[in-house]
MDTraj code that builds the backbone (N, CA, C; nanometers):
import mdtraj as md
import numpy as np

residues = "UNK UNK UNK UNK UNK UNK UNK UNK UNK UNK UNK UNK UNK UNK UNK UNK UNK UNK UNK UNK UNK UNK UNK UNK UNK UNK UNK UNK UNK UNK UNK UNK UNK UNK UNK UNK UNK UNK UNK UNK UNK UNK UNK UNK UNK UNK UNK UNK UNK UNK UNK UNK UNK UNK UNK UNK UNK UNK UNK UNK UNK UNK UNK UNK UNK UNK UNK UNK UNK UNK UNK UNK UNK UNK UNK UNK UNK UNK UNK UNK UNK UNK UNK UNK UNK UNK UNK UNK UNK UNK UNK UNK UNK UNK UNK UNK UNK UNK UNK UNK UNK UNK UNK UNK UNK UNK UNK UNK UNK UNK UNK UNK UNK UNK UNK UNK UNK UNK UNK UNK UNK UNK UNK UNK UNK UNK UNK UNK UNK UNK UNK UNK UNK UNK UNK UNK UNK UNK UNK UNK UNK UNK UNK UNK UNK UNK UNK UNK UNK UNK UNK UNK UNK UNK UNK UNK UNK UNK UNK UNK UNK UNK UNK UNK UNK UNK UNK UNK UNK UNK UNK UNK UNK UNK UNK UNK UNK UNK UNK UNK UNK UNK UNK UNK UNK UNK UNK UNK UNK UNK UNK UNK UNK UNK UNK UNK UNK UNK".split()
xyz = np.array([
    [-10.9492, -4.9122, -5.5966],
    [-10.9874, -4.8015, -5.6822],
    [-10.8732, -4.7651, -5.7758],
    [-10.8871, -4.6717, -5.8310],
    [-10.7767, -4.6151, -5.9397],
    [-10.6802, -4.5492, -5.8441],
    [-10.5601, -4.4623, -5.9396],
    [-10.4785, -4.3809, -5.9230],
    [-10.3621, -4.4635, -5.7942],
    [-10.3505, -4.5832, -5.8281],
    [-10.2380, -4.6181, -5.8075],
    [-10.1116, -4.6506, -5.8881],
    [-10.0377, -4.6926, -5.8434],
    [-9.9257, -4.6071, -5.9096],
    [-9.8902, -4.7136, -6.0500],
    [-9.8526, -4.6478, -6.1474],
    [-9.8880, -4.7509, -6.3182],
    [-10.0341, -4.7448, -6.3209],
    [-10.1367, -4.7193, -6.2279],
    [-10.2842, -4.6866, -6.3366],
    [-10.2768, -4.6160, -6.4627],
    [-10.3603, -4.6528, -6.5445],
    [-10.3789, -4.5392, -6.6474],
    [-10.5042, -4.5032, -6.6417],
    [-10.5070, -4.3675, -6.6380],
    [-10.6175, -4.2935, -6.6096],
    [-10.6946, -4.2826, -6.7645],
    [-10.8083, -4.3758, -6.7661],
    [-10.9265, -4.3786, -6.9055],
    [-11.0210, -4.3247, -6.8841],
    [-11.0022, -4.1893, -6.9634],
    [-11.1268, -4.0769, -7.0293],
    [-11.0896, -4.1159, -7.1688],
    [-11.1970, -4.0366, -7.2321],
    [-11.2128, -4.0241, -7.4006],
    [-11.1431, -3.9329, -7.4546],
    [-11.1332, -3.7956, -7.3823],
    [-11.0383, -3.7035, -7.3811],
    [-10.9099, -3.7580, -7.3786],
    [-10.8233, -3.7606, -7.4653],
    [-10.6564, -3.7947, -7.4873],
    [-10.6312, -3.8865, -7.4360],
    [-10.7143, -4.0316, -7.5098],
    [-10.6749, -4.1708, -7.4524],
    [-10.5476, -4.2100, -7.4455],
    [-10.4784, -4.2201, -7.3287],
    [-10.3596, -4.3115, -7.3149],
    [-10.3475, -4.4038, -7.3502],
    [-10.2052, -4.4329, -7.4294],
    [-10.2185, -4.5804, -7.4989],
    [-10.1712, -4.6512, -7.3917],
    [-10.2588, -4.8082, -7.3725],
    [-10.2210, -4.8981, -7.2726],
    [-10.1070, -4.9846, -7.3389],
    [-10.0695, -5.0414, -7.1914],
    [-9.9138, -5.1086, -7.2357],
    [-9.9180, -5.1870, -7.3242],
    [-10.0400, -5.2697, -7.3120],
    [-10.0305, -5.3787, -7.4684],
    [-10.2017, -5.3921, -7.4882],
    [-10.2432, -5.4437, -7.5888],
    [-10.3700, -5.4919, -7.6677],
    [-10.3558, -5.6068, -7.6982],
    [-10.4518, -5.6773, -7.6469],
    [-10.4876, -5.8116, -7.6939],
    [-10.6244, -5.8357, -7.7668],
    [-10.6220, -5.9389, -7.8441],
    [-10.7559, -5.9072, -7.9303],
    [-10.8627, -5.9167, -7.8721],
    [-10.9572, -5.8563, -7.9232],
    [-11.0914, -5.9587, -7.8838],
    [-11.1798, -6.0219, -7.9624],
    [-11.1788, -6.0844, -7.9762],
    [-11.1867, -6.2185, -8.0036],
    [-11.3620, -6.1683, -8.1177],
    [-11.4687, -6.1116, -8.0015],
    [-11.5877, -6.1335, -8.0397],
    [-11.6390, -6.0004, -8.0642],
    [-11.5507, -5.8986, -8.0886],
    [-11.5749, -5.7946, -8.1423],
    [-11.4855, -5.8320, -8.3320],
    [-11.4052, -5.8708, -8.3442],
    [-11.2996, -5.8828, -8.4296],
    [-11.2038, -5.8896, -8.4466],
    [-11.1142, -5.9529, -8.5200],
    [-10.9867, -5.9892, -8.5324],
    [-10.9057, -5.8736, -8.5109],
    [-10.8149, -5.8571, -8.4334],
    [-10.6684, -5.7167, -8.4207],
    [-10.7477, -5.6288, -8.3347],
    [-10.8559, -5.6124, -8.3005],
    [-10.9574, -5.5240, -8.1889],
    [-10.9499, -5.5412, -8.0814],
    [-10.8983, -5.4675, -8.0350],
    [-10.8254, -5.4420, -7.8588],
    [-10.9136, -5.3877, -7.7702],
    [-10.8487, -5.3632, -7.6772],
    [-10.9018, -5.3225, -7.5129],
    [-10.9251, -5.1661, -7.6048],
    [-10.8297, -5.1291, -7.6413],
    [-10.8728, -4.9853, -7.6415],
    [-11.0136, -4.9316, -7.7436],
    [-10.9980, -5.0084, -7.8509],
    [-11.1287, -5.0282, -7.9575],
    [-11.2729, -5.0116, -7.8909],
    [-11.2537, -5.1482, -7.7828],
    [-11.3765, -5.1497, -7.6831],
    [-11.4382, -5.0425, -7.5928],
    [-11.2918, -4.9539, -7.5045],
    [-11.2958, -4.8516, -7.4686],
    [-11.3627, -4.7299, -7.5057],
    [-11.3176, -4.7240, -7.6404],
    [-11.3594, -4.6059, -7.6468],
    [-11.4708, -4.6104, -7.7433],
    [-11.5467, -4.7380, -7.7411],
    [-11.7059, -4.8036, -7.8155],
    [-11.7972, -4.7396, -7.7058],
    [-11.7571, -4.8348, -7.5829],
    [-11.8548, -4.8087, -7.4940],
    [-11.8425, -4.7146, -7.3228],
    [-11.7096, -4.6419, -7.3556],
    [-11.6704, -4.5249, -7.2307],
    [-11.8250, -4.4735, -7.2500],
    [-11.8785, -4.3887, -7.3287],
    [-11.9783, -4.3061, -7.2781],
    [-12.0918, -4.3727, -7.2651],
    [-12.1008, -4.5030, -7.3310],
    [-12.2541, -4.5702, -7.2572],
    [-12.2386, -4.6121, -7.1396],
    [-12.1362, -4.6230, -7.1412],
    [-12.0823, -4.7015, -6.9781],
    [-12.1618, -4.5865, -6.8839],
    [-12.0618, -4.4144, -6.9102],
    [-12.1053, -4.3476, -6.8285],
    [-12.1898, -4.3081, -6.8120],
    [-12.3101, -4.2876, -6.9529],
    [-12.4330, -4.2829, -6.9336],
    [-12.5347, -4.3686, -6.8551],
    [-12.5340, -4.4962, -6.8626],
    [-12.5783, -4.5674, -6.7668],
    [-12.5155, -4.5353, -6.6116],
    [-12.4297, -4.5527, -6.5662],
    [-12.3853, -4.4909, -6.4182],
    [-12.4214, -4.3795, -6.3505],
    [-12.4430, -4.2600, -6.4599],
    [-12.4801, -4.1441, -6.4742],
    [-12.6398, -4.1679, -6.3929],
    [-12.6836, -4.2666, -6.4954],
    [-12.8565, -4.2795, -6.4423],
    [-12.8750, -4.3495, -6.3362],
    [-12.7881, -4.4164, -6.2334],
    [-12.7970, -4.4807, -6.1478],
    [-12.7272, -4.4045, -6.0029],
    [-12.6322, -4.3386, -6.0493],
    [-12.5954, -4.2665, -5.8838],
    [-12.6134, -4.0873, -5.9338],
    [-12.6305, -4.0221, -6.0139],
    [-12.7263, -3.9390, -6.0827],
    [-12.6190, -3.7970, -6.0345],
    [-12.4837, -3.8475, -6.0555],
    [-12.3683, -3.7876, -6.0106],
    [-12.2723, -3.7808, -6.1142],
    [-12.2248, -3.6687, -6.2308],
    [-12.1658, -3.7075, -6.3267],
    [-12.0322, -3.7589, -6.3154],
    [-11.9546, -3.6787, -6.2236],
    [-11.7955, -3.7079, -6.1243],
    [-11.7878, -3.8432, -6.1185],
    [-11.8650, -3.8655, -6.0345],
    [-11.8582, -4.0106, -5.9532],
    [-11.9426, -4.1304, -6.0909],
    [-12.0153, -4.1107, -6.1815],
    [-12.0157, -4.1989, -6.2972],
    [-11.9077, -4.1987, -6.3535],
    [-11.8253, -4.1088, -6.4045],
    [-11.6978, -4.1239, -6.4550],
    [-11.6180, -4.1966, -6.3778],
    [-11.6107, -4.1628, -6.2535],
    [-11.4870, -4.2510, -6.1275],
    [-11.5168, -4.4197, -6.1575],
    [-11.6681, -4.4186, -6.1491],
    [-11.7263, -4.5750, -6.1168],
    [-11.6945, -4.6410, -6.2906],
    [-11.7220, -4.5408, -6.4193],
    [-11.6435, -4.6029, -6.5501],
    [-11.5347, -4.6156, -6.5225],
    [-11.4261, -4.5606, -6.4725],
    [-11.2914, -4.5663, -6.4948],
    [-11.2754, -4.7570, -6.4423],
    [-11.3374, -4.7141, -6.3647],
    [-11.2857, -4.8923, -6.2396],
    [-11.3546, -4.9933, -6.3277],
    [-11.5169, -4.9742, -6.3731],
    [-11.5435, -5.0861, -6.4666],
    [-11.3914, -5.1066, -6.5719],
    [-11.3658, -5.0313, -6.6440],
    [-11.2652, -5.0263, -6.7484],
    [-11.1388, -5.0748, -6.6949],
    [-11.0661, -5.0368, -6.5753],
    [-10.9732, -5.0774, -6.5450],
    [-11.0102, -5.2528, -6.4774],
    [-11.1254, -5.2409, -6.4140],
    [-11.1647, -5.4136, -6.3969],
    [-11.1469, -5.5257, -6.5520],
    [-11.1731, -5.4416, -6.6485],
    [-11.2036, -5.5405, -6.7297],
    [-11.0563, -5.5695, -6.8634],
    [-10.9788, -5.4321, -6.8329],
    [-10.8401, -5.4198, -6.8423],
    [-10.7569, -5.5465, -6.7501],
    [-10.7923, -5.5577, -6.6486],
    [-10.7058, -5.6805, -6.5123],
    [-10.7438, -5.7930, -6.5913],
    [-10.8707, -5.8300, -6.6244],
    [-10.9171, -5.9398, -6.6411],
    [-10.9116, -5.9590, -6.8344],
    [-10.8775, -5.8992, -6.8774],
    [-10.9043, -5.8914, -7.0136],
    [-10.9253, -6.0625, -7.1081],
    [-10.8504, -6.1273, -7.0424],
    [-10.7823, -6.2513, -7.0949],
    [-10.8607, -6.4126, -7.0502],
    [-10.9871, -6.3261, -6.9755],
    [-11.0708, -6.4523, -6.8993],
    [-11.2040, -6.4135, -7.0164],
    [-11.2543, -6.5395, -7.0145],
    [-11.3426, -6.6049, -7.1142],
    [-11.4818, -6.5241, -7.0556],
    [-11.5477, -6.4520, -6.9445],
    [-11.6256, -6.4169, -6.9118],
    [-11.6086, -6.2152, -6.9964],
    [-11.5034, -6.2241, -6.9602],
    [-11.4841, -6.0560, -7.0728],
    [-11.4908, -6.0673, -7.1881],
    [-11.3648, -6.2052, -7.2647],
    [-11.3431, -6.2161, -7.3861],
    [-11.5050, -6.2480, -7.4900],
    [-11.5409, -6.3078, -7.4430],
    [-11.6914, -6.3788, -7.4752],
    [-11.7899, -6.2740, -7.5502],
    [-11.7960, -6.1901, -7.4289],
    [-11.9186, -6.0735, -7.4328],
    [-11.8795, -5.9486, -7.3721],
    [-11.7949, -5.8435, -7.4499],
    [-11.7283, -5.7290, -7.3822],
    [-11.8370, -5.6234, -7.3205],
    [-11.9327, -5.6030, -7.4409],
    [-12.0447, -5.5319, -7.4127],
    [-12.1651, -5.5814, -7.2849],
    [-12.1756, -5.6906, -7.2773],
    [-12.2565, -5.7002, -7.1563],
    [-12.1830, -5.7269, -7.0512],
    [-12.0813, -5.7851, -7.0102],
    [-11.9789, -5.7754, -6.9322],
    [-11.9691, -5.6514, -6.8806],
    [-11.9620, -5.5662, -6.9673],
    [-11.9179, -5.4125, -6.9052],
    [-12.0752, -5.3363, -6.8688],
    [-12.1596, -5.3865, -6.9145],
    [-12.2843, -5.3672, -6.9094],
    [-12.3125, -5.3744, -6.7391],
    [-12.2926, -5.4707, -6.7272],
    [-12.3431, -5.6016, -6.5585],
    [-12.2490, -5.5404, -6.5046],
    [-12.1225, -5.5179, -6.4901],
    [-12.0319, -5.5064, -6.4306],
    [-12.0522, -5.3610, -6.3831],
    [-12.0715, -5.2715, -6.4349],
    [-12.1053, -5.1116, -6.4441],
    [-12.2087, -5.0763, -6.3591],
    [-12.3070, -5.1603, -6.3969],
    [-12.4825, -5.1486, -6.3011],
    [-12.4319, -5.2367, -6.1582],
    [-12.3430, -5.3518, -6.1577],
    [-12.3299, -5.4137, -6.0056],
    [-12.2441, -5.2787, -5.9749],
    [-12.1353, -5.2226, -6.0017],
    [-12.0948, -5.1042, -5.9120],
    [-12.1612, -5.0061, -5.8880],
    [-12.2460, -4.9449, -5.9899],
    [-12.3835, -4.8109, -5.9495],
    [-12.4290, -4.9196, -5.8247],
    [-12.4748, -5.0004, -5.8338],
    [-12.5958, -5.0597, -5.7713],
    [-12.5237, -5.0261, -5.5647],
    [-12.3754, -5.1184, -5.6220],
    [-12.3171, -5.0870, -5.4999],
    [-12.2831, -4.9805, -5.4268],
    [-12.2585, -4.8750, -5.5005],
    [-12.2563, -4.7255, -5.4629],
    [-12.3261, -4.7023, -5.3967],
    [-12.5066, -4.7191, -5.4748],
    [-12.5869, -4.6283, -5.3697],
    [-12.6156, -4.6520, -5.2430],
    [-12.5899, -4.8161, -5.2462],
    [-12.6018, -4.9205, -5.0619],
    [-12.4877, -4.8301, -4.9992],
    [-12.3629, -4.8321, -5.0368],
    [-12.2711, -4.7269, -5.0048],
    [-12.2814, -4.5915, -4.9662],
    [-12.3507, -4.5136, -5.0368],
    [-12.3760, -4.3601, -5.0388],
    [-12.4809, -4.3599, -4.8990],
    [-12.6096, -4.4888, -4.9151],
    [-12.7390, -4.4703, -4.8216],
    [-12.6585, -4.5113, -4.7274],
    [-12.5888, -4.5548, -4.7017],
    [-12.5009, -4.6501, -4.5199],
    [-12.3755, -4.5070, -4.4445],
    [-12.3337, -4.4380, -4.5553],
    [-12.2401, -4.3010, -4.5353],
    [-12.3698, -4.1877, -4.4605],
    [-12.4699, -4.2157, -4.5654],
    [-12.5299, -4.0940, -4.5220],
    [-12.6262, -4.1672, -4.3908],
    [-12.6504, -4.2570, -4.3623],
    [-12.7013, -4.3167, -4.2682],
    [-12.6342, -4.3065, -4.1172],
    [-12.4773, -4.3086, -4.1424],
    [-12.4019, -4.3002, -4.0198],
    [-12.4041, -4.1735, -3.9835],
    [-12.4102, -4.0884, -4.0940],
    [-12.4353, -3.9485, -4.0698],
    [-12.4843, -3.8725, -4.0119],
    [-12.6361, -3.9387, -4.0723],
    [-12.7695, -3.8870, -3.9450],
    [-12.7231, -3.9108, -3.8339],
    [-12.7110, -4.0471, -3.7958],
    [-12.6724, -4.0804, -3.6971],
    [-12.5879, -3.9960, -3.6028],
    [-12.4325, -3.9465, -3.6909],
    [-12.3781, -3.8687, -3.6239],
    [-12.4077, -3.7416, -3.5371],
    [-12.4930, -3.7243, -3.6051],
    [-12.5361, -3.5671, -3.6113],
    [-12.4856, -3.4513, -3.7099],
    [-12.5593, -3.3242, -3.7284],
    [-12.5286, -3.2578, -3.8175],
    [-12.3930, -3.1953, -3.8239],
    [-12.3156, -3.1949, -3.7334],
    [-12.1864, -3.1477, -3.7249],
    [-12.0809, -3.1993, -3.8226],
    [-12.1307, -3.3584, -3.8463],
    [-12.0747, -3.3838, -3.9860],
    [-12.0945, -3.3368, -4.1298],
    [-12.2245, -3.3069, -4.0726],
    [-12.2821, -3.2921, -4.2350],
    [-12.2205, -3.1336, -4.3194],
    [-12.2230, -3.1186, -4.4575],
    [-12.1910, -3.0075, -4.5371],
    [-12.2839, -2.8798, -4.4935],
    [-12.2811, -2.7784, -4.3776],
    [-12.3399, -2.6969, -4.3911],
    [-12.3481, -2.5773, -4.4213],
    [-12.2296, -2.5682, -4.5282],
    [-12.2047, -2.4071, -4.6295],
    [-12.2863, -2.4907, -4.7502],
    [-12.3783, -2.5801, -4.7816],
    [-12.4133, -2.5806, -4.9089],
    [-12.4664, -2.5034, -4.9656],
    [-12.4533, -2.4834, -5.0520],
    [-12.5401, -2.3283, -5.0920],
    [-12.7097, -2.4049, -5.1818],
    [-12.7801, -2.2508, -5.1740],
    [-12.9109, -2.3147, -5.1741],
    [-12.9159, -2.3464, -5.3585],
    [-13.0296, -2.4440, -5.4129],
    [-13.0507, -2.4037, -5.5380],
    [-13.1920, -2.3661, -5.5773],
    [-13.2056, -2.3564, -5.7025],
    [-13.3469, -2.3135, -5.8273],
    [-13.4264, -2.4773, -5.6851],
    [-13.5951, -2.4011, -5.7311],
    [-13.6683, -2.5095, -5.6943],
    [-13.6808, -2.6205, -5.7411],
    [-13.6675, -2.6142, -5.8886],
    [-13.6640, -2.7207, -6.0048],
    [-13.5276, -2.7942, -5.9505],
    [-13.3818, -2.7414, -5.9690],
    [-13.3344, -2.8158, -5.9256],
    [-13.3531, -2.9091, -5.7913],
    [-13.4301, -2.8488, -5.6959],
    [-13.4325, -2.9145, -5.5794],
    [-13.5265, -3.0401, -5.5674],
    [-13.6461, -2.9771, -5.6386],
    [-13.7167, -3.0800, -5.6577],
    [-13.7189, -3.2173, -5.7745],
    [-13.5883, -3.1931, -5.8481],
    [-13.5716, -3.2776, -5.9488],
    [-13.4465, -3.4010, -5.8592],
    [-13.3414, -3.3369, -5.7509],
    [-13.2737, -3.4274, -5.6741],
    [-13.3506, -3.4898, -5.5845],
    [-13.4603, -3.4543, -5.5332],
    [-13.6174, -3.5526, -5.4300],
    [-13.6077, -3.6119, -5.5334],
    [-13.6592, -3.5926, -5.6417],
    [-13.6726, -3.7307, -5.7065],
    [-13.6592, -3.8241, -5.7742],
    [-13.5107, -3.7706, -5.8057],
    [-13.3697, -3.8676, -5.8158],
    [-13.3859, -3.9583, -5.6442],
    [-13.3377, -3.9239, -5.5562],
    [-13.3129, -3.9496, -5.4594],
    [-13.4307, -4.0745, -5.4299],
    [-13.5595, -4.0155, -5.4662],
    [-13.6706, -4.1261, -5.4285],
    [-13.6555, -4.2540, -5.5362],
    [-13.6107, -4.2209, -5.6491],
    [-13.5978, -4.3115, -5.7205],
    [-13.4826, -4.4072, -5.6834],
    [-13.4042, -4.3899, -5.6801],
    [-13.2813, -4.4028, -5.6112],
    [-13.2762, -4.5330, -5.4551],
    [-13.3628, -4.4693, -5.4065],
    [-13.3658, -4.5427, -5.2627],
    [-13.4802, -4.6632, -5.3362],
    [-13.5998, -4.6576, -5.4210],
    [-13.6535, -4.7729, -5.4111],
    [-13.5805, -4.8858, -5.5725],
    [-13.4837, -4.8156, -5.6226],
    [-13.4396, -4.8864, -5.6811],
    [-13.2903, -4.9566, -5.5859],
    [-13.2780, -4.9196, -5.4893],
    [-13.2034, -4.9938, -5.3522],
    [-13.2037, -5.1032, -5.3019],
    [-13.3559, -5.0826, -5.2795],
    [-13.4566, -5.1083, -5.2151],
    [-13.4983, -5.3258, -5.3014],
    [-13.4890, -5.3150, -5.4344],
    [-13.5386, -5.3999, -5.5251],
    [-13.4254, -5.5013, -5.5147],
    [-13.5069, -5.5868, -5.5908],
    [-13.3454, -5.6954, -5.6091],
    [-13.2603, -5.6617, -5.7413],
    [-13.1599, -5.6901, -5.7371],
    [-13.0118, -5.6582, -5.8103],
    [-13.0948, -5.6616, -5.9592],
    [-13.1240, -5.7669, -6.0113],
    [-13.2005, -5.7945, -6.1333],
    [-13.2759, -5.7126, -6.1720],
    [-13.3770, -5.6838, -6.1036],
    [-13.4816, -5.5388, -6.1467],
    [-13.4134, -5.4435, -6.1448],
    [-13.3182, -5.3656, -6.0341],
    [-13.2807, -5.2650, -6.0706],
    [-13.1937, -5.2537, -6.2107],
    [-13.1134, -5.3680, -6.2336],
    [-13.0101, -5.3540, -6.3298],
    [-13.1272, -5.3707, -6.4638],
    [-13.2224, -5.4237, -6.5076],
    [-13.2592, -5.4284, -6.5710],
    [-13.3620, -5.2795, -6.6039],
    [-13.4390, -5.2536, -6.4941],
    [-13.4399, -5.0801, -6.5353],
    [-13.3917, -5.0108, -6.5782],
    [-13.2593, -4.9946, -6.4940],
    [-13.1566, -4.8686, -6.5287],
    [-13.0925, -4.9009, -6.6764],
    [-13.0466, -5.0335, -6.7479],
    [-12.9770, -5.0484, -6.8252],
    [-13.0869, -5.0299, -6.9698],
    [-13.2599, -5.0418, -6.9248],
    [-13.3789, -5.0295, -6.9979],
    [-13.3544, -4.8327, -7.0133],
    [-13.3860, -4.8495, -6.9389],
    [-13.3361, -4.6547, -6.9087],
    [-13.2407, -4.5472, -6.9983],
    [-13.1697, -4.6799, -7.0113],
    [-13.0137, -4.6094, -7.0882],
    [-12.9972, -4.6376, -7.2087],
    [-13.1441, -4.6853, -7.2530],
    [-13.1494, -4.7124, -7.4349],
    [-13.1291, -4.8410, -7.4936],
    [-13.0848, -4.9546, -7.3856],
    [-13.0827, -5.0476, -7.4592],
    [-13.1805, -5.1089, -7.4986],
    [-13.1591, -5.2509, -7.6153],
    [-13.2668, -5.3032, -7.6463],
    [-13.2693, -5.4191, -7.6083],
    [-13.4087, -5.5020, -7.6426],
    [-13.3421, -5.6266, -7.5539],
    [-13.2452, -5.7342, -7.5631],
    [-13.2210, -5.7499, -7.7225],
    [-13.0584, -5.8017, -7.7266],
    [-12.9977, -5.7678, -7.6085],
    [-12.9508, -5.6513, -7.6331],
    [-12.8611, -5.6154, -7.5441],
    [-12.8719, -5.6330, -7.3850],
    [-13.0038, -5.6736, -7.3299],
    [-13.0782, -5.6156, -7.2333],
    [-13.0310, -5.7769, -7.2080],
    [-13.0713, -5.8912, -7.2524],
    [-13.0537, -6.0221, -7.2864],
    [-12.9076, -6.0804, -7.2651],
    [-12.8329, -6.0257, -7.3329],
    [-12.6648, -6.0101, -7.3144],
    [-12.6064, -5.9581, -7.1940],
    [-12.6349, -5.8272, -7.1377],
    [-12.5623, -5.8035, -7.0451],
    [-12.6106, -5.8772, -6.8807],
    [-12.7248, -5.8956, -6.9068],
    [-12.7795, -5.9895, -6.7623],
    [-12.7914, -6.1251, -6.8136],
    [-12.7580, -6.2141, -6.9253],
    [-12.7095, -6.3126, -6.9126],
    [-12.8548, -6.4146, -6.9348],
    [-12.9719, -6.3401, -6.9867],
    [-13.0985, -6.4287, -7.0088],
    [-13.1753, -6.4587, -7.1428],
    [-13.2278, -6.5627, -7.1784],
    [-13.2822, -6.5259, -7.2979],
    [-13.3304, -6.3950, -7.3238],
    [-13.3374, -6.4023, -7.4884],
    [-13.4239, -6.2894, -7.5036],
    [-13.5235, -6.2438, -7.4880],
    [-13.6162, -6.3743, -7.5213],
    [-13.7307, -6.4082, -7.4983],
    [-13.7867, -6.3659, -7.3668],
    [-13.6972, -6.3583, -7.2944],
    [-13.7274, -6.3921, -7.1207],
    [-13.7712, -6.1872, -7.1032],
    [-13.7270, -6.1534, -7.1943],
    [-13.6622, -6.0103, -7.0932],
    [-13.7867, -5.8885, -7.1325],
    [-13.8943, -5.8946, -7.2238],
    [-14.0219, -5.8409, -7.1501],
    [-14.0936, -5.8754, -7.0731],
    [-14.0779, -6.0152, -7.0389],
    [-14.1194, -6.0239, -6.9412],
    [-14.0598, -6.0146, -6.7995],
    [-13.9269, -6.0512, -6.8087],
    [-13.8705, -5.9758, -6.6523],
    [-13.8936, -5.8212, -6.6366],
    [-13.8931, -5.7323, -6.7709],
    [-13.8792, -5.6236, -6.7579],
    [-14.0129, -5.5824, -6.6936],
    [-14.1114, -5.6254, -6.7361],
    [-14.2598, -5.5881, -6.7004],
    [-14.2678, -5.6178, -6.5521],
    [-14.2242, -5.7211, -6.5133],
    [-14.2405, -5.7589, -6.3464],
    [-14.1171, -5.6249, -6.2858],
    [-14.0032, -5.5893, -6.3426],
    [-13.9510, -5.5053, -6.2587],
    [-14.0265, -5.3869, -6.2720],
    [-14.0466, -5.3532, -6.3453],
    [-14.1477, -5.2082, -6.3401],
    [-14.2302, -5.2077, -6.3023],
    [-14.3487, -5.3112, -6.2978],
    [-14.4505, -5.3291, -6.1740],
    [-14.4280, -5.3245, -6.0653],
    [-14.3086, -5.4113, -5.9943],
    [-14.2144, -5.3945, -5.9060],
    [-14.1973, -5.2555, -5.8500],
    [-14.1270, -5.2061, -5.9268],
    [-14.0752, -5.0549, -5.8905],
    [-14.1862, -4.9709, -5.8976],
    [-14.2988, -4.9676, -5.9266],
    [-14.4310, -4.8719, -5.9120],
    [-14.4590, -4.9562, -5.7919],
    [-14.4993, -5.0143, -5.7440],
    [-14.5268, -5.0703, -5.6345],
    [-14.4743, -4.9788, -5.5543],
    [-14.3563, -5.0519, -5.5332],
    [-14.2393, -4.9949, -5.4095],
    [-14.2654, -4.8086, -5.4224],
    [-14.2696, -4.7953, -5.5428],
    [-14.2667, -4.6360, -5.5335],
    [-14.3803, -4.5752, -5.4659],
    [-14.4904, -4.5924, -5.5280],
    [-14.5941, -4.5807, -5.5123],
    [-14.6589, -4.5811, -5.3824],
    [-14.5714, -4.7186, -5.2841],
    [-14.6298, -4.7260, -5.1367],
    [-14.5400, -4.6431, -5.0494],
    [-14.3873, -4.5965, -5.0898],
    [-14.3556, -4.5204, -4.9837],
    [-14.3366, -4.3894, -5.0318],
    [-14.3575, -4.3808, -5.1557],
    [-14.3789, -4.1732, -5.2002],
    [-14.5010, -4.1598, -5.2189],
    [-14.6290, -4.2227, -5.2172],
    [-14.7335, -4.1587, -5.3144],
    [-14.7653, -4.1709, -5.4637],
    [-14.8606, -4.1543, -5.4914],
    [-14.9030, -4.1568, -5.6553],
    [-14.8172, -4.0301, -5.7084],
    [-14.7639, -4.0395, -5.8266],
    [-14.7267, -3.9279, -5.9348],
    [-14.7966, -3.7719, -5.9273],
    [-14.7623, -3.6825, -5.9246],
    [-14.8680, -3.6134, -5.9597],
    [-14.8589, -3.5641, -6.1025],
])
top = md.Topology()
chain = top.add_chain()
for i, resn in enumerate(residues, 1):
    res = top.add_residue(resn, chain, resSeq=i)
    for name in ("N", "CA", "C"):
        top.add_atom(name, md.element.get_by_symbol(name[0]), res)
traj = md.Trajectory(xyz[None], top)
């Protein structure tokens, strides 16, 4: 993770200049790590945002995409394609989080409630009922294979299918139609363990 010692801590807020810039290549000539940075910091976090539905912890999970792709800057899989690179790379860590978050809170139950937070304070109904269904969404996008979910969530977050094409690495051609099977997909799955919409 971050905040070891020489990290540089990357927000948009008062970017630190990193120790050196190297070009990239497929954005443009003299266009650095930091150029890229601060292109795609907030799509980054917007997408993360829509996948662990936690603004803190989307920022934590951007910082590490960014500092991952900072380590690696100089390999032909970053240099190539910065934007879908950071794309894939961003949705495999959301993705991993929530297996993470469901296995924490799993040992939990398990534990019993003595672990659990019980000064939480209560909220609005709307809010409550808008985290059910984050949460339901959440578990059956878990639930799916890596591909559908990443291709939802990154569908989710405005891209198009260029882009959609680029960051998972498939024709273009290919990607209404994967997209259509994941969303059938994911109504399925939804559908059989929450119920129809109301």
């Amino acid at each position: 993770m971050l905040n070891r010692p020489g990290d540089v801590l990357l927000t948009t807020e008062g970017v630190e200049a990193l120790p050196y810039t190297m070009a990239f290549n497929s954005i443009g000539p003299g266009l650095g790590f930091e150029r890229v940075f601060l292109t795609y910091y907030p799509r980054i976090v917007s997408v993360l945002y829509r996948v662990v539905g936690d603004r803190t912890r989307a920022e934590e999970l951007t910082n590490e995409v960014f500092w991952r792709a900072h380590r690696q800057w100089s390999s032909r899989a970053v240099n190539g394609n910065p934007g879908g690179w950071l794309y894939r790379t961003a949705t495999n860590l959301g993705i991993d989080d929530l297996r993470l978050t469901a296995r924490r809170k799993r040992y939990e139950r398990i534990a019993g409630p003595d672990i659990r937070d019980e000064g939480a304070s209560l909220t609005p109904l709307d809010g409550l009922l808008k985290k059910e269904k984050r949460i339901q969404v959440q578990a059956v996008l878990y639930s799916m294979k890596k591909w559908q979910a990443q291709i939802l969530i990154l569908r989710s977050s405005g891209l198009s299918y260029e882009e959609l094409a680029s960051a998972l690495g498939m024709k273009r051609s290919s990607v209404g139609t994967m997209l259509a099977r994941a969303e059938r997909e994911f109504h399925k799955r939804y559908f059989r363990t929450h119920g129809p919409e109301e």
